[in-house]
N, C-alpha and C positions, 0 to 999 in steps of 0.2 A: 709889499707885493699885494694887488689887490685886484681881487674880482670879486665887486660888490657884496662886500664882507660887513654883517651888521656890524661885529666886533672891531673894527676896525679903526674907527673912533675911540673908543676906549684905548685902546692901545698908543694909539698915538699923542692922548693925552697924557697917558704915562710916560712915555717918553720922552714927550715937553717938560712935563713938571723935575725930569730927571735931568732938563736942561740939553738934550740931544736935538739936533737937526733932523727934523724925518720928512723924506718925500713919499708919501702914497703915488703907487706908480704901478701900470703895467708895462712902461716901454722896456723894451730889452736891453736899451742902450745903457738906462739908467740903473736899470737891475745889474747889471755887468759890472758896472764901476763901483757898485754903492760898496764901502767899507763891510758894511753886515745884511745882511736882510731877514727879515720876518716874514711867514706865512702862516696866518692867523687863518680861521676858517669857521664860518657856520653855516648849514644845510645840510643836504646830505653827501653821498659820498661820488655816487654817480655825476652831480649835477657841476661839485668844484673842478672834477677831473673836465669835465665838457667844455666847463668856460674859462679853464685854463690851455684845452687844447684849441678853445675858439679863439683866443687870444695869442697862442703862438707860442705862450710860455714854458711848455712841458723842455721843449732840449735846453733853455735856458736854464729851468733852472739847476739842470742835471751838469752845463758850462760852468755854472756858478758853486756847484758842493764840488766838481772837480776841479775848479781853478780853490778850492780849499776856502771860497769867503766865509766867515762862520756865517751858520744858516740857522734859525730857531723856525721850528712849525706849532703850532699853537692850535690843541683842541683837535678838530678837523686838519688843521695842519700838519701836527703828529702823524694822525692816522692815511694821509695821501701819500704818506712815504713811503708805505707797506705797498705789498704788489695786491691785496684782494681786498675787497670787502660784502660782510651778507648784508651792507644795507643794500649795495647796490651789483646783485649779480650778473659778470660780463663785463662790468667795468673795470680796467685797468687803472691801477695806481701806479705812483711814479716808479720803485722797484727800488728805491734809494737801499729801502732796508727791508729783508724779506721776513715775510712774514705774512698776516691773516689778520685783519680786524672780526672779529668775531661780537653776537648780541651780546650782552651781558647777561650770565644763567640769572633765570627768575631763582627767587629767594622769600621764604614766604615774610611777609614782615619789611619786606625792601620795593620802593618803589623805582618804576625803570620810566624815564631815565633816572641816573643816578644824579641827583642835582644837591647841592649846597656846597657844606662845607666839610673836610672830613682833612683826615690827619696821614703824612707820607711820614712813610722811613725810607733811609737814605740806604743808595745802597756803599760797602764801603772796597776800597777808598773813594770819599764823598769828591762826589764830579764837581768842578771847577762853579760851575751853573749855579750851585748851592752854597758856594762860599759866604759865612757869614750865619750862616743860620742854625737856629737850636735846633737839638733834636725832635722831631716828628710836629714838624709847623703844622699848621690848617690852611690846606688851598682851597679856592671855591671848582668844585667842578661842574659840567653840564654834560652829559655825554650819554647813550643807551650801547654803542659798542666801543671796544676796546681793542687793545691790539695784542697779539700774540708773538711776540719775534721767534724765528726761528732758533738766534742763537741769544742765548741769556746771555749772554755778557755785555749788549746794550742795554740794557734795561739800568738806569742808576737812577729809582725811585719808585715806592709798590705802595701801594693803598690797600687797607679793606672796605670790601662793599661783597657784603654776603660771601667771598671768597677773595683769595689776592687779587689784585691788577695792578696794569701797568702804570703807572704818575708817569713816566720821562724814561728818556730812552737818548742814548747819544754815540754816536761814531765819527772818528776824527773832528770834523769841523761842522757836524751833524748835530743838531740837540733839539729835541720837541718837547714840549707836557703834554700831557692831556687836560691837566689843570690848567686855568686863567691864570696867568702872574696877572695882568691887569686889571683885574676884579679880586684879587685876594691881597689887600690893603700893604702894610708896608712889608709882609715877609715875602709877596711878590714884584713890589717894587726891585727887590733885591736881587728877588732874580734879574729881573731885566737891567739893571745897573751891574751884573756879572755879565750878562751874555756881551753889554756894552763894553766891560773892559778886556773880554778874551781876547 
């Protein structure tokens, strides 16, 4: 799924190298049928909701987590599922999952965004999405807000950065990071070769 997403190349190089078929697409027709889809994301938060509603794709993809296709949002992806965000106030996000992206609290000692590499723990029983993996991997992340779900029990992976956050978050057929699998080397490979075998 693509609305001129830098990441979006990367990802689909992981995906080849995983040996998977991927069509970057916004048709609907195509988003409808695909086996899985990915909604990877970089800008801000106002501007993906725009040019996915310039594009026609918001009841899509709301057709698509309710016809159950497994769905992964990625980064910016994660956080369009939530219904707010303070990057961008007034904007509606998709509602998939409720909740607030919220800045990330300043920290003295920590710089925002929170960028590199830092280490998740799982929450347990370990989500399906994780399978395969040691305890408290290293993902690369990039990110200045975060998401807050309303109800914890989506949340299946927390980070420290000056205080908890959220890594991932998943309902039914729903699963996002806020970490890159496809920038964080072969323990994100794995992800994505999991979300490929749900």
């Amino acid at each position: 799924l693509d609305y001129d997403a830098g990441n979006i190349k990367s990802v689909e190089k992981a995906l080849h190298y995983l040996g998977e078929e991927t069509v970057v697409s916004r048709d609907p027709q195509i988003l409808l049928n695909a086996d899985k889809v990915i909604l990877p994301g970089v800008g801000s938060f106002g501007q993906a909701m725009d040019n996915l509603h310039t594009y026609g794709l918001i009841p899509v993809i709301h057709e698509i987590v309710e016809k159950k296709t497994p769905f992964l949002g990625i980064c910016l992806g994660l956080q369009l599922l939530f219904e707010h965000s303070e990057e961008s106030p007034g904007a509606e996000g998709l509602g998939i999952l409720k909740g607030d992206i919220l800045k990330i609290p300043p920290c003295e000692g920590l710089k925002i965004p929170h960028m590199g590499w830092n280490s998740v723990n799982f929450s347990e029983p370990k989500h399906p999405l994780f399978k395969d993996l040691g305890e408290h991997p290293y993902f690369y992340f990039v990110h200045s807000y975060h998401c807050v779900p309303e109800d914890g029990s989506v949340i299946t992976a927390v980070t420290e950065y000056g205080e908890q956050l959220t890594a991932a978050v998943a309902k039914d057929n729903v699963m996002a990071t806020q970490f890159h699998p496809e920038k964080s080397g072969d323990v994100g490979l794995q992800v994505l070769k999991n979300f490929i075998e749900i």
